[in-house]
C-alpha positions in Angstrom: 226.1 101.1 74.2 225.8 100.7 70.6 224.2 97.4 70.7 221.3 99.4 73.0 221.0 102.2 70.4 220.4 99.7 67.4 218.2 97.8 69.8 215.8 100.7 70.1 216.2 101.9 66.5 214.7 98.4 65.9 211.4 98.9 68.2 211.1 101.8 67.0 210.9 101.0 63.4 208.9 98.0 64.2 206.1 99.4 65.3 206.1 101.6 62.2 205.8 99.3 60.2 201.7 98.8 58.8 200.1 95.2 59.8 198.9 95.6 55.8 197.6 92.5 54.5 198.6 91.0 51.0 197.1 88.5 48.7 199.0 86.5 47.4 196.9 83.6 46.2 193.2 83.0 45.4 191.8 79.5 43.8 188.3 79.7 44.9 188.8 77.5 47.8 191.4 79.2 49.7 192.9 82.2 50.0 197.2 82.7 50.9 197.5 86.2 52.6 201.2 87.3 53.5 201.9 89.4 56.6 204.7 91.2 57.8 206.5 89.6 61.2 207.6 93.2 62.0 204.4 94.5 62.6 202.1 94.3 65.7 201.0 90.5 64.7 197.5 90.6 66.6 196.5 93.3 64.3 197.9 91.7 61.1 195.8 88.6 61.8 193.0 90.2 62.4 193.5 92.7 59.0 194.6 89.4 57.2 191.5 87.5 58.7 189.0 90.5 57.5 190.3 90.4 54.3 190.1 86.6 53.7 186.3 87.1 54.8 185.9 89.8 52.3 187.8 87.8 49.3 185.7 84.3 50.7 182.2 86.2 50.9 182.5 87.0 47.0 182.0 83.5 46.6 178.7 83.3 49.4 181.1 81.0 51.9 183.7 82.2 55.1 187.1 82.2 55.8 188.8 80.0 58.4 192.0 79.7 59.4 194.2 76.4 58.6 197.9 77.4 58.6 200.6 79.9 59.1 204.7 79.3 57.6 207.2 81.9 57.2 208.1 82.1 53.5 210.5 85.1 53.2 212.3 86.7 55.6 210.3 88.8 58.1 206.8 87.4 56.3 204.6 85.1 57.2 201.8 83.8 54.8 198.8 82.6 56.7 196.3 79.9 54.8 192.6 80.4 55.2 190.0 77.7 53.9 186.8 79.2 51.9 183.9 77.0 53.4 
C-alpha cells in the first residue's frame, strides 16, 4: 500500500513539473538546451526546439536537431545544429 501511495505522489508531481527550456551553451554554431525528464517530454522538445529557433535565427540560420544524452539526473540536454 505504501509503495502505491509514493507511486502516485510521483505522477502527480511529475506532471507539475514545467517542460521549461534552459540554455546551457551557445557558440554560434550550435546551441545545448537542457530539459527536465520529469516533465511531459513532447512539450519540452517542442519548447526546447522553439527556443533553439529563436537563439539560431539571431544569427539569420535554423535550428536542427543532432543529439540528445542525459547529463544530470532527471535532465536531458538536447544538441541542435545552427545551419
Amino acid at each position: 500500500m505504501k509503495f502505491k501511495s509514493s507511486a502516485a505522489a510521483f505522477l502527480l508531481v511529475s506532471a507539475c513539473v514545467p517542460a521549461t527550456p534552459i540554455v546551457s551553451d551557445y557558440n554560434g554554431a550550435s546551441v545545448k538546451i537542457q530539459i527536465s525528464q520529469l516533465a511531459n517530454q513532447d512539450e519540452a522538445k517542442a519548447s526546447a526546439l522553439s527556443e533553439a529557433q529563436r537563439i539560431c535565427a539571431r544569427t539569420g540560420k535554423r535550428a536542427e536537431p543532432a543529439s540528445t544524452r542525459t547529463v544530470a539526473d532527471y535532465t536531458s540536454e538536447l544538441l541542435f545544429l545552427c545551419l
